[in-house]
C-alpha positions as CSV (number, residue, x, y, z in Angstrom):
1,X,2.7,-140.9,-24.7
2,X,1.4,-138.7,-27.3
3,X,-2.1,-139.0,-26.3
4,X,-1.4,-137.9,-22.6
5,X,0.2,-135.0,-23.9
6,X,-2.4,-134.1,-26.3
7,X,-4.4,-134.3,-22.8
8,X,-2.7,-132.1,-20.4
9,X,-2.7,-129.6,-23.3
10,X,-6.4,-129.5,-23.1
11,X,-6.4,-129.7,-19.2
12,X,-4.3,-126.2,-19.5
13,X,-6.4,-124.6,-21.6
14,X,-9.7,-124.9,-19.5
15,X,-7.8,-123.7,-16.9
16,X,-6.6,-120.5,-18.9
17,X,-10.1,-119.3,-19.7
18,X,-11.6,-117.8,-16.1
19,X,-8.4,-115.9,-16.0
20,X,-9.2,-114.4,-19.6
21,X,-12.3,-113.3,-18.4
22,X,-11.1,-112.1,-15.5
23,X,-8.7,-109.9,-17.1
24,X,-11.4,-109.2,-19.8
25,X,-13.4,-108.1,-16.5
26,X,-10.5,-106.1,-15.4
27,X,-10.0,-104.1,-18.1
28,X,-13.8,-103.7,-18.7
29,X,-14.2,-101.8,-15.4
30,X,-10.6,-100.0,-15.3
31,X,-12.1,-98.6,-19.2
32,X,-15.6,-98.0,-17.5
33,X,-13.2,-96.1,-14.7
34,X,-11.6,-94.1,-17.1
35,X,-14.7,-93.0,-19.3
36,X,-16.8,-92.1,-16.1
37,X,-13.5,-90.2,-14.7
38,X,-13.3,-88.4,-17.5
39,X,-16.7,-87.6,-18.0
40,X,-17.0,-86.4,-14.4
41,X,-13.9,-84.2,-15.6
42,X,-15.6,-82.5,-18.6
43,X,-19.1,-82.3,-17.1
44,X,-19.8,-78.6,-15.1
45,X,-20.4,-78.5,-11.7
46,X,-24.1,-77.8,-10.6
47,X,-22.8,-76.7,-7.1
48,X,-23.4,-72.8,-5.8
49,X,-22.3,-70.7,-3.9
50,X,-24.0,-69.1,-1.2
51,X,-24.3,-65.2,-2.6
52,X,-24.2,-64.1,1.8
53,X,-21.1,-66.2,1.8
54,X,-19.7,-64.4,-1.7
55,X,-20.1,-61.0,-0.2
56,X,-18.8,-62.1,3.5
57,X,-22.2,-60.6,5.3
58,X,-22.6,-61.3,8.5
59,X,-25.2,-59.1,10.3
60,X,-28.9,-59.7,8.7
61,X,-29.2,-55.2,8.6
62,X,-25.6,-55.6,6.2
63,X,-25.5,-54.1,2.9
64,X,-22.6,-55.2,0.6
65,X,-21.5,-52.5,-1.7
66,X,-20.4,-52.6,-5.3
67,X,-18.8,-49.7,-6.7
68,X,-18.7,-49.1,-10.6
69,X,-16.9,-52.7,-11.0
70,X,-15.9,-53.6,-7.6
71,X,-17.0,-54.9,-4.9
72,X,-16.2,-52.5,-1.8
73,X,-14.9,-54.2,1.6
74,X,-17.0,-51.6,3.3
75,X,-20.7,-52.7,4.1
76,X,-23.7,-50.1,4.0
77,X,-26.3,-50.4,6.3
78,X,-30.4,-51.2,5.9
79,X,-32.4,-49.8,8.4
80,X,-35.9,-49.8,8.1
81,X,-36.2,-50.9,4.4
82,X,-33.2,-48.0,3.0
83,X,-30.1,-48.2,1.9
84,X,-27.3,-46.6,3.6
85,X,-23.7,-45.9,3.0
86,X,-21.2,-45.1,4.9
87,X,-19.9,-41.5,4.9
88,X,-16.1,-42.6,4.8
89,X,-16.7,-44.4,1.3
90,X,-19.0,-41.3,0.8
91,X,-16.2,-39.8,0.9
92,X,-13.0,-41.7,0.0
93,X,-14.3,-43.2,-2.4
94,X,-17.3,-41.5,-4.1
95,X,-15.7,-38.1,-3.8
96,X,-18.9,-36.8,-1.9
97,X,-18.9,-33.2,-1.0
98,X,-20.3,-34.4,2.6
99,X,-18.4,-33.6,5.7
100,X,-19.0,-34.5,9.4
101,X,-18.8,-31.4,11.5
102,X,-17.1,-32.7,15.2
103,X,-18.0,-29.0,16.9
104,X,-21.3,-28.6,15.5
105,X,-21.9,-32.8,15.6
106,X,-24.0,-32.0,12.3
107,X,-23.5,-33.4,8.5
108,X,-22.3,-30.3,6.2
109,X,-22.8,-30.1,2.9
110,X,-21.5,-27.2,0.2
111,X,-24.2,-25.5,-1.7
112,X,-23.1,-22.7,-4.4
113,X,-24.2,-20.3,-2.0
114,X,-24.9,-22.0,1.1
115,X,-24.1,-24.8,3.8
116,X,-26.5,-27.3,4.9
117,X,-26.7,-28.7,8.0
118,X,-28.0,-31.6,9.0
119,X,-28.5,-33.3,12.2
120,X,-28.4,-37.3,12.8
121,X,-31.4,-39.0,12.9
122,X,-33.7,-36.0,11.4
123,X,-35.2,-36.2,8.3
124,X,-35.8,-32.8,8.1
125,X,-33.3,-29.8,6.9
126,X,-33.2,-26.1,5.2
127,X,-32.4,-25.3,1.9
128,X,-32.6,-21.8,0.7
129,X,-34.4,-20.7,3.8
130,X,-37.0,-23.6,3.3
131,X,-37.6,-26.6,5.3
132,X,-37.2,-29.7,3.0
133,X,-39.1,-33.0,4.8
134,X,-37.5,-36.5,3.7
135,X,-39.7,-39.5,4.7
136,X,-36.6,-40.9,6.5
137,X,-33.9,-40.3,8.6
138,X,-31.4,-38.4,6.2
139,X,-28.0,-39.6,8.7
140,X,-28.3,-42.3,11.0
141,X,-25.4,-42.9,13.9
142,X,-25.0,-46.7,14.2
143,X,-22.7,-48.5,15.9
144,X,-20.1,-45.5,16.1
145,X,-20.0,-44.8,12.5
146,X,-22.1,-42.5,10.5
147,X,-24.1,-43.4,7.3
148,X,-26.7,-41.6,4.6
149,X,-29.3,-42.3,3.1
150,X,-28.6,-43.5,-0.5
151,X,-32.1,-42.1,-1.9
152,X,-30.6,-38.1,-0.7
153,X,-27.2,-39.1,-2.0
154,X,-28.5,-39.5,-5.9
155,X,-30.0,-35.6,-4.8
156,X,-26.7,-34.4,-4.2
157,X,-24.1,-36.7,-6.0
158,X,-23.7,-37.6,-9.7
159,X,-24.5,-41.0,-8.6
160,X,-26.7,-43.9,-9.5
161,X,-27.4,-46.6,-7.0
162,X,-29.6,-50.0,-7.4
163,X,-30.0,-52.2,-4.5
164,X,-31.1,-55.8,-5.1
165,X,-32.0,-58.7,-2.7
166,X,-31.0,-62.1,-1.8
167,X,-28.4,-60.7,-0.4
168,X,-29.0,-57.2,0.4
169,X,-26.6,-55.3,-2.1
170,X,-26.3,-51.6,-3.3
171,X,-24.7,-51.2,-7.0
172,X,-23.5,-47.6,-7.3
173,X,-22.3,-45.7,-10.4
174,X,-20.1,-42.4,-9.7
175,X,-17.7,-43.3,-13.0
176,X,-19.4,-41.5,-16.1
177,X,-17.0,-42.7,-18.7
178,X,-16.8,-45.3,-21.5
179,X,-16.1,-49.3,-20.2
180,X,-15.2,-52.6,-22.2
181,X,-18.4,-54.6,-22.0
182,X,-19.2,-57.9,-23.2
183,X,-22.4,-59.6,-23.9
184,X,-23.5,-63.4,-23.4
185,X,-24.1,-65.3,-26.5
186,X,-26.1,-67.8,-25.5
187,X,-27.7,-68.7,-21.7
188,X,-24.5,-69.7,-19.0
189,X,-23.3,-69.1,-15.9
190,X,-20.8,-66.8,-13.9
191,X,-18.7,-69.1,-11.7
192,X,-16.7,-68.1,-8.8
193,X,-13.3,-68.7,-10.4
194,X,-11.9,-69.8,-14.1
195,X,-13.0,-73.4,-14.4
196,X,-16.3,-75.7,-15.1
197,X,-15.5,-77.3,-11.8
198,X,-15.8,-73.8,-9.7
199,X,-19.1,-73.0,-7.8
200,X,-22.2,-71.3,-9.7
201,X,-22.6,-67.3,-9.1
202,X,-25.3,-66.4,-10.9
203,X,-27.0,-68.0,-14.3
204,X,-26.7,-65.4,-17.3
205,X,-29.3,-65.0,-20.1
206,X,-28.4,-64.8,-23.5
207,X,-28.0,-60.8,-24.6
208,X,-27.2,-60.1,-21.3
209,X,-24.4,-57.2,-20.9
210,X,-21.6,-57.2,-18.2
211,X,-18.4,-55.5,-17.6
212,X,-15.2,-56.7,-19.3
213,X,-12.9,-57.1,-16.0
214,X,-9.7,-59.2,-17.6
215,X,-9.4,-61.5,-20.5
216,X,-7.8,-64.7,-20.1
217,X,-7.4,-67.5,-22.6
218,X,-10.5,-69.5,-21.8
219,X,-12.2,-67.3,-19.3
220,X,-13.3,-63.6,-19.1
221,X,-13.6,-62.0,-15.7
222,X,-16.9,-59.8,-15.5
223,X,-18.9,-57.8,-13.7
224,X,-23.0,-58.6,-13.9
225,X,-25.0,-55.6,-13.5
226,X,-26.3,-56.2,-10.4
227,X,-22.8,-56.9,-8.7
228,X,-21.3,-60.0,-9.1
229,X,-17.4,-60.6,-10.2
230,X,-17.1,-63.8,-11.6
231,X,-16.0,-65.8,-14.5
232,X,-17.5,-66.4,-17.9
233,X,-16.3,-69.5,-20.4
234,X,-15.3,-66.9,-23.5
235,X,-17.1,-69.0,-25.9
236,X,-20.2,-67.7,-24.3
237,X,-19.4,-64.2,-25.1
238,X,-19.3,-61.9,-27.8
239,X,-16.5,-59.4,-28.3
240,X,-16.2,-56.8,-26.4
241,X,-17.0,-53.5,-27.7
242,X,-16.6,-49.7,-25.7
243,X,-20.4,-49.0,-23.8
244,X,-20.7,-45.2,-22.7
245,X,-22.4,-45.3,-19.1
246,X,-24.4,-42.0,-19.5
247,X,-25.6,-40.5,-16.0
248,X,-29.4,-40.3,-16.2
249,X,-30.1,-38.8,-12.9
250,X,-31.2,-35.5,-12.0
251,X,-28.5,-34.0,-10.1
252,X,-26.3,-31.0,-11.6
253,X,-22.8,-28.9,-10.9
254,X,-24.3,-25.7,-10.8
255,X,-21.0,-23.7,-8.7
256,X,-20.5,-20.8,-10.8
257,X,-17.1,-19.0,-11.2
258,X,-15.4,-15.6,-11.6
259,X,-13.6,-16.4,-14.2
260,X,-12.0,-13.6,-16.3
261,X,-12.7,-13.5,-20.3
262,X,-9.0,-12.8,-20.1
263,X,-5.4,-14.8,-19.3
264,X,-4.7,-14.1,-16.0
265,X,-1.0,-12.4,-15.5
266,X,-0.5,-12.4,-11.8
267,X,2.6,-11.3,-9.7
268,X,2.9,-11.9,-6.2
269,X,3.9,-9.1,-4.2
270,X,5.6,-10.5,-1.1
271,X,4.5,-7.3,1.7
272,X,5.5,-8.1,5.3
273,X,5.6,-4.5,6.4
274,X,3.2,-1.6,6.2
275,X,6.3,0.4,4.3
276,X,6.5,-2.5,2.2
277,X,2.9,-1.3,1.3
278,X,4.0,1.9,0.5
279,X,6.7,0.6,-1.7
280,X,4.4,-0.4,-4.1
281,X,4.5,2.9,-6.9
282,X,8.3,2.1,-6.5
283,X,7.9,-1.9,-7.1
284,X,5.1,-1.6,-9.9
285,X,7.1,1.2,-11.4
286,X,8.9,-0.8,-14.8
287,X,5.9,-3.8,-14.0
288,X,3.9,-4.6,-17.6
289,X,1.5,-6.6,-19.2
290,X,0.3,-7.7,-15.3
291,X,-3.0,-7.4,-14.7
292,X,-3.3,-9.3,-11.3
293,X,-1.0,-8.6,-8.3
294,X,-1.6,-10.6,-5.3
295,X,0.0,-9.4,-1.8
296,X,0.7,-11.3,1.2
297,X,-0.9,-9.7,3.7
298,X,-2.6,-12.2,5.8
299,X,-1.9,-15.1,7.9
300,X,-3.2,-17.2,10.4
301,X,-2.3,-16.1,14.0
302,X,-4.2,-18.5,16.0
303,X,-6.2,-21.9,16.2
304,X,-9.0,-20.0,16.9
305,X,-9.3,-18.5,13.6
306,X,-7.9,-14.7,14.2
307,X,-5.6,-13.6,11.4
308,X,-3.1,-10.5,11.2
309,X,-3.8,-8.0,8.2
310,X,-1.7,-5.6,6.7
311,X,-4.4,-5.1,4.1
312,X,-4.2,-1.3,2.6
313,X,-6.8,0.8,1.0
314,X,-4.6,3.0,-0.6
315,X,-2.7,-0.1,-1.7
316,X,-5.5,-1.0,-3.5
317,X,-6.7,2.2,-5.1
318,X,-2.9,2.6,-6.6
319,X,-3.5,-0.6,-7.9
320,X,-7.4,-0.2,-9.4
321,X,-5.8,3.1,-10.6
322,X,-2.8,1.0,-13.0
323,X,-5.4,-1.8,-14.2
324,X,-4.5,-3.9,-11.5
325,X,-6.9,-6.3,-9.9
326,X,-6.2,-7.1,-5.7
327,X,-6.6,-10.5,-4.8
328,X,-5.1,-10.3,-0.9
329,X,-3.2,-13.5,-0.2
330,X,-3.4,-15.7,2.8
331,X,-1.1,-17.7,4.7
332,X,-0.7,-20.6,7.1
333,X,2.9,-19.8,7.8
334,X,3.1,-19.7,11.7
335,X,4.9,-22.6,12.8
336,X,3.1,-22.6,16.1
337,X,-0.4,-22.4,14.7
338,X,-1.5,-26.4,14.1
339,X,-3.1,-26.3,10.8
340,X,-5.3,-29.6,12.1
341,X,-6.4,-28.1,15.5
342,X,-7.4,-25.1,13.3
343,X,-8.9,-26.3,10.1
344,X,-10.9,-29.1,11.9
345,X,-13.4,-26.8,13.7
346,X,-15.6,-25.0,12.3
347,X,-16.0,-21.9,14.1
348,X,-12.5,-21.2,13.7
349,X,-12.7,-22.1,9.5
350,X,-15.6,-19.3,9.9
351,X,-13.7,-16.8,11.9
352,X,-10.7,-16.8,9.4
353,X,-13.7,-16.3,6.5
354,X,-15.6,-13.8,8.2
355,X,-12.3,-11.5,8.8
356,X,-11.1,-12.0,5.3
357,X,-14.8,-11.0,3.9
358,X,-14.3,-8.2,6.2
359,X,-11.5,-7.0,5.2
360,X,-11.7,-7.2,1.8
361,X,-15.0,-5.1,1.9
362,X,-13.1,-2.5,4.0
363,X,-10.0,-2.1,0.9
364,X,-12.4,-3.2,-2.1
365,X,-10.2,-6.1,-3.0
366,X,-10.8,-8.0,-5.8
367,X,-10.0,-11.5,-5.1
368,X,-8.5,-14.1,-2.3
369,X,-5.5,-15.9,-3.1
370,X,-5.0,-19.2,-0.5
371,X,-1.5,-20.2,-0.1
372,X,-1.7,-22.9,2.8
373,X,1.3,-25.2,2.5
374,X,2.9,-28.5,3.9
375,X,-0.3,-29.5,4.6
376,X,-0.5,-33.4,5.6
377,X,-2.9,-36.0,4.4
378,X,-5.0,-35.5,7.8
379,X,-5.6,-31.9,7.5
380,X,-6.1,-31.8,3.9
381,X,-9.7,-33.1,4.9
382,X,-10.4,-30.5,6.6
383,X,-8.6,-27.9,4.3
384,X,-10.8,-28.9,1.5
385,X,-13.9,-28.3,4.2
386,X,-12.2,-24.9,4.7
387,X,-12.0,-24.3,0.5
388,X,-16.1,-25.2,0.4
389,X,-16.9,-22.9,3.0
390,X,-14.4,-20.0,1.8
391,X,-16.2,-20.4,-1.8
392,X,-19.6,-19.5,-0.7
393,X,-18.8,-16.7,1.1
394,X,-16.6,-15.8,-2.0
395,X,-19.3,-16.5,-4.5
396,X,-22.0,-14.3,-2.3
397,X,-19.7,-11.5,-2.1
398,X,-18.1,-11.1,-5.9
399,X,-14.9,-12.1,-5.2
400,X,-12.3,-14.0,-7.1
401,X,-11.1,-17.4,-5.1
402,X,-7.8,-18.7,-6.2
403,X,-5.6,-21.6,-4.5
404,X,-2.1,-22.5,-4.5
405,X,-1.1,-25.5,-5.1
406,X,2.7,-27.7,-5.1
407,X,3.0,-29.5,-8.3
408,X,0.9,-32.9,-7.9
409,X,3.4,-35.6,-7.7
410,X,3.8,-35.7,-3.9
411,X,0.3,-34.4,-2.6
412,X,-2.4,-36.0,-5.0
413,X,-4.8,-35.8,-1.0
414,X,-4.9,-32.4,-1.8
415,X,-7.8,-32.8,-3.9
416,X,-8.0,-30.8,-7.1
417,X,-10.4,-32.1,-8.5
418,X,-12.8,-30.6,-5.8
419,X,-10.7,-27.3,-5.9
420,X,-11.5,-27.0,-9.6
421,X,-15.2,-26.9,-9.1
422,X,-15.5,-24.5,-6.3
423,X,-12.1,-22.0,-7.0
424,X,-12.0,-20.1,-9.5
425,X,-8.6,-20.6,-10.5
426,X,-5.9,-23.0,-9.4
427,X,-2.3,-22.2,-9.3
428,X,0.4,-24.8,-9.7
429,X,3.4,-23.5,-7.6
430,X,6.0,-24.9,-10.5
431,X,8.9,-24.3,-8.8
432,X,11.0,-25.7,-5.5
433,X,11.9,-29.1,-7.5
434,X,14.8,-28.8,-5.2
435,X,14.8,-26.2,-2.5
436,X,16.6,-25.8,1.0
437,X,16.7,-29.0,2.9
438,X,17.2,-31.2,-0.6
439,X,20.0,-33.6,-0.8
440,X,21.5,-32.8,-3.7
441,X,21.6,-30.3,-5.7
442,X,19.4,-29.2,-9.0
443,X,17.2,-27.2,-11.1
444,X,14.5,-25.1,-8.9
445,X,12.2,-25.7,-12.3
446,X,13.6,-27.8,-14.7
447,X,11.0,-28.1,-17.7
448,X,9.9,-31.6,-17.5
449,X,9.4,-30.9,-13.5
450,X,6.9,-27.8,-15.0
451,X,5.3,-29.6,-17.5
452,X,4.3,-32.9,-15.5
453,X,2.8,-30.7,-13.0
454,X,0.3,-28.9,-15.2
455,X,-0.1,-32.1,-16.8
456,X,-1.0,-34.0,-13.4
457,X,-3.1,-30.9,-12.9
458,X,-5.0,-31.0,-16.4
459,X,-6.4,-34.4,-15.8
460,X,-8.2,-33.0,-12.1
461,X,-9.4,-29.6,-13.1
462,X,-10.2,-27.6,-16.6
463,X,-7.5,-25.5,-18.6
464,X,-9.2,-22.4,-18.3
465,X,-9.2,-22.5,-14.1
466,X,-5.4,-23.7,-14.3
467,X,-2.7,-20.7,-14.2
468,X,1.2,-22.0,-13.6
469,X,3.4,-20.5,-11.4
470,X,7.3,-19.6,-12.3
471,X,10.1,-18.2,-10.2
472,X,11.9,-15.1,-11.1
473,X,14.9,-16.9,-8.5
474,X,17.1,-19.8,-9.1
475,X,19.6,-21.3,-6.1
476,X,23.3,-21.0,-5.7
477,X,24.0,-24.5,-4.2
478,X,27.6,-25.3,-2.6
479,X,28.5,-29.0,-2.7
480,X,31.6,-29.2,0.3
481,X,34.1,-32.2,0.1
482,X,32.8,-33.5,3.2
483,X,29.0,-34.1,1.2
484,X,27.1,-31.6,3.1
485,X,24.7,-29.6,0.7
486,X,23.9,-26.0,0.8
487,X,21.9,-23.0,-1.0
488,X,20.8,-19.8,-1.3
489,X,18.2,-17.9,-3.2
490,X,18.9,-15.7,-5.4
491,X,17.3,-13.1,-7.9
492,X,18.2,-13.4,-11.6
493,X,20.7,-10.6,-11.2
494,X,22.2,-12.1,-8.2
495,X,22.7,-15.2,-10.3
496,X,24.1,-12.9,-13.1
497,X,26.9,-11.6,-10.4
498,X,27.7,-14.7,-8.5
499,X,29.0,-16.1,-12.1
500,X,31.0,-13.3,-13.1
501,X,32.2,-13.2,-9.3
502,X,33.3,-16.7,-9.5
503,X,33.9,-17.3,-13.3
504,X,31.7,-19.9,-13.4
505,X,31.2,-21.5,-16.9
506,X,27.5,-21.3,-18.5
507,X,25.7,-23.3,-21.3
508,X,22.9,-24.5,-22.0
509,X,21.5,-28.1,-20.7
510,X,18.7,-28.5,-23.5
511,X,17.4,-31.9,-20.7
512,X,16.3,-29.1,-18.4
513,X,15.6,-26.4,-20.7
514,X,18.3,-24.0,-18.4
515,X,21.3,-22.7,-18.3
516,X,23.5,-24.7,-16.6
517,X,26.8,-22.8,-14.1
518,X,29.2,-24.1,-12.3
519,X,32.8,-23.3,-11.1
520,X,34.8,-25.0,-8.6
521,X,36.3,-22.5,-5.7
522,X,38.2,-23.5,-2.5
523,X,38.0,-26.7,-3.1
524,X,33.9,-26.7,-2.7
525,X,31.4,-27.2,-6.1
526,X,29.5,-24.1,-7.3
527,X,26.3,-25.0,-9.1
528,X,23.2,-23.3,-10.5
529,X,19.9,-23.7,-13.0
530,X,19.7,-20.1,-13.8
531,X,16.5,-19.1,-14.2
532,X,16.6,-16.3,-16.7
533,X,15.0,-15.0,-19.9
534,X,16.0,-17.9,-21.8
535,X,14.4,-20.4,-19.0
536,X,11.3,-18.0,-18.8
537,X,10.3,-18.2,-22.1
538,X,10.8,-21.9,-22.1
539,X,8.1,-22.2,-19.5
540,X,5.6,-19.7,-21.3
541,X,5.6,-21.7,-24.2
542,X,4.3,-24.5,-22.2
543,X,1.6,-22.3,-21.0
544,X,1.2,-21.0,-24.5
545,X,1.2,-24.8,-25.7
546,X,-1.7,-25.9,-22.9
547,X,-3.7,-23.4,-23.3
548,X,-3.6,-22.4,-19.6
549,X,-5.6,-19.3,-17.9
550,X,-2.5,-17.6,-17.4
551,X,0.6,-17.3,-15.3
552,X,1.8,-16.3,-11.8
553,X,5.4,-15.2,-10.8
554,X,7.2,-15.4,-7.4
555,X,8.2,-13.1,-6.7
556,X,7.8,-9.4,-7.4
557,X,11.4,-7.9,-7.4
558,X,13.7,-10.9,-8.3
559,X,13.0,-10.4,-12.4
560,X,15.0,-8.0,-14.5
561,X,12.7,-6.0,-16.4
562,X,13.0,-7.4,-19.9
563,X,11.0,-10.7,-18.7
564,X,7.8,-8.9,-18.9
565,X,7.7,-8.4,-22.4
566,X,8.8,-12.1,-22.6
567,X,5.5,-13.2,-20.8
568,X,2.9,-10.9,-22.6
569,X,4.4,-12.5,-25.5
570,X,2.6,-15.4,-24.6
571,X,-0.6,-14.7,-22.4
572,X,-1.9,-12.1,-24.6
């Protein structure tokens, strides 16, 4: 018995050894499953993309932009071997002074002293009473849109533009200001997205510098210099460090400007009568430290350009005769005069300028105030065209151009930015922070509302173009049980009387930089930010504090006479 057992013991172990192997087998290949799984998950892709794919082109004529550091979803055009760009990211985006003329069908563009015209499809056009020759077509019409040449956009534009191949691609640079940049360490790729398993952009030499885009733990987003935005594995890249991109082209901002050596002191005169014109000894009579008064004696009558006038020689000669300089103010306050159907067409932009030239020659005024307001996003285009063309006729006839302008926060389309190189000074209208129509009641110009808008201002146009506008009026607002809101306006001694007349308690909110009223009567709340000497000087200090060109009050005849020696405190 023991020997048939020792038997079928061997008998069990022959049998047992295949299946070790097999599992030994098993195992090998699950191991050799593993390893090659993971090594395909640690090894980089080799796959790329296709660059026309990248950029989405379609057409073979297609030119994919890439502004500063990213890539536009407007395509440019190449048409006969040059670039072109489209004049809407000319522009929107560029801030090109270029501006398509519907009446005249031409392409304008603003000289210092001049317009230029030029006609689609020509290569040809006058400058300074010279024909200048291109050896292409300058603007070229295709499919609907309009498009210039890149090559005269560098002539006219603080722009630099590179355009490569393979795929057709413009880089342009319109920012001239210091960038995060990064540099490769050692030769690698830029891959579509974050990730060694993501396509293949572009290969990247060592030393080579791109953009710093975002920083993530493992990854960098960058922009190469000839247009690509793609990802970089950070161990290939050395810190990154501030690069100044320094313009190297040719063109310059040479729009000169009237500016006086002087802060500017201007009142508004608010004349809507020829014996308001003759009120002016009386108006002027207590008036000090002003050297600038500005009347409002024009406005736009028609969408053909005519204007009415109450423009006054002897007006100005009083004026010239107490130190005064006249810069005549125009309006576009007729409600039935469309500020589109007018602006947009360029023989009525000239008729308005050629009347206003006219008439300043004929009283020897000094300067042209603009005061166009409520404008909309759509006709600030053409406003802006309006500014241009207004400068040069300014420039070539010695007089002062100066703009009005609401406080930023609402109407950044306004474009100050381009005001601030053609004007000679821009006004910030600090005041209306609530005015009729508002909800609910508050301060007309409470100082943080003042001080954002010539900060907003500041970082579009120069401190010694900006002057800031205060009100010599404040609002009585009356707050009814029912929630209706109401105001008037009143002058600082209307203000003074309406709280005596209602006993309305005063102090002083230091959040606004006001005093503060209010009384209850007949069941109704009376409330008001008096704007008075305390106020004033408030504001002036901010003007003081900014170094501004000056200030400008609305209106003539609401102040008490004490708040002129508060203001030449602080523009002197």
């Amino acid at each position: 018995m023991a020997k048939k057992s020792r038997r079928r013991r061997r008998r069990r172990s022959s049998r047992l050894a295949p299946v070790l192997v097999a599992l030994l087998l098993i195992i090998l290949v699950g191991a050799a499953g593993v390893i090659t799984s993971a090594i395909r998950r640690y090894t980089p892709s080799d796959a790329r993309m296709d660059l026309a794919d990248y950029y989405q082109q379609g057409a073979a004529n297609e030119l994919s932009l890439v502004l500063q550091d990213s890539i536009s979803t407007s395509k440019g055009k190449i048409e006969d071997g040059i670039a072109y760009i489209p004049y809407q990211v000319i522009t929107e985006e560029l801030n090109g002074r270029f501006y398509w003329d519907q009446e005249t069908q031409q392409m304008l563009y603003t000289l210092p002293t001049e317009i230029m015209e030029i006609q689609p499809e020509s290569s040809s056009y006058t400058r300074e009473g010279e024909t200048v020759t291109e050896n292409y077509p300058i603007v070229r019409q295709i499919d609907g849109e309009y498009y210039i040449a890149l090559d005269f956009l560098e002539q006219y534009m603080k722009i630099q533009g590179t355009v490569y191949e393979n795929p057709a691609r413009a880089v342009i640079l319109y920012k001239w200001e210091s960038v995060r940049t990064v540099e490769s360490s050692k030769e690698t790729q830029v891959r579509y997205q974050g990730g060694i398993k993501s396509p293949i952009l572009k290969d990247v030499e060592a030393g080579e510098q791109m953009i710093l885009l975002e920083e993530l733990d493992n990854w960098s987003r960058v922009m190469t210099e000839d247009g690509i935005d793609g990802y970089v594995e950070n161990s290939a890249l050395s810190s990154a460090k501030e690069t100044e991109y320094t313009y190297t082209g040719s063109y310059e901002e040479n729009f000169t400007s009237l500016t006086r050596d002087h802060k500017i002191n201007l009142a508004w005169h608010q004349v809507t009568s020829e014996a308001a014109n003759q009120a002016f000894a009386a108006d002027t009579q207590n008036m000090t430290g002003v050297n600038v008064i500005s009347p409002t004696w024009f406005s736009v009558t028609s969408t053909q350009g005519n204007i009415s006038s109450l423009a006054s020689e002897d007006y100005v000669r009083q004026a010239h005769e107490k130190g005064l300089e006249v810069w005549g103010l125009i309006d576009n306050f007729n409600e039935n005069v469309s500020a589109l159907e007018t602006l947009s067409v360029r023989s009525a932009r000239q008729h308005i300028i050629d009347m206003l030239i006219s008439e300043a020659k004929r009283v020897d005024m000094d300067g042209i105030n603009v005061d166009f307001e409520s404008l909309t996003e759509e006709e600030a285009v053409h406003f802006i065209q309006f500014i241009r063309e207004l400068s040069v006729a300014c420039r070539n006839n010695g007089l002062v151009l100066s703009i009005d302008n609401p406080v930023p926060q609402y109407t950044a389309f306004y474009n100050r930015r381009e005001q601030g190189i053609l004007a000679d000074y821009v006004i910030i209208m600090g005041y209306d922070e609530h005015t009729v129509g508002s909800e609910t009641a508050g301060s007309v110009a409470s100082l943080p509302f003042v001080e954002e808008g010539i900060t907003q201002t500041l970082s579009e146009v120069p401190k010694e173009k900006v002057i800031n506008g205060v009100p010599f009026y404040t609002r009585l607002w009356t707050e009814a049980n029912n929630g209706t809101v109401t105001s008037e306006v009143c002058s600082m001694d209307q203000a003074d009387a309406y709280v005596e007349q209602y006993g309305m308690e005063v102090y002083w909110n230091t959040d606004m930089s006001q005093n503060y009223a209010e009384a209850t009567v007949d069941n109704k709340v009376l409330k008001m930010w008096l704007e008075d000497e305390e106020s004033l000087e408030e504001k002036m200090k901010l003007i003081q504090e900014y170094d501004l060109a000056g200030v400008a009050e609305w209106k003539l005849g609401f102040q008490r006479d004490d708040v002129w020696a508060i203001i030449s405190k602080y523009v002197q």
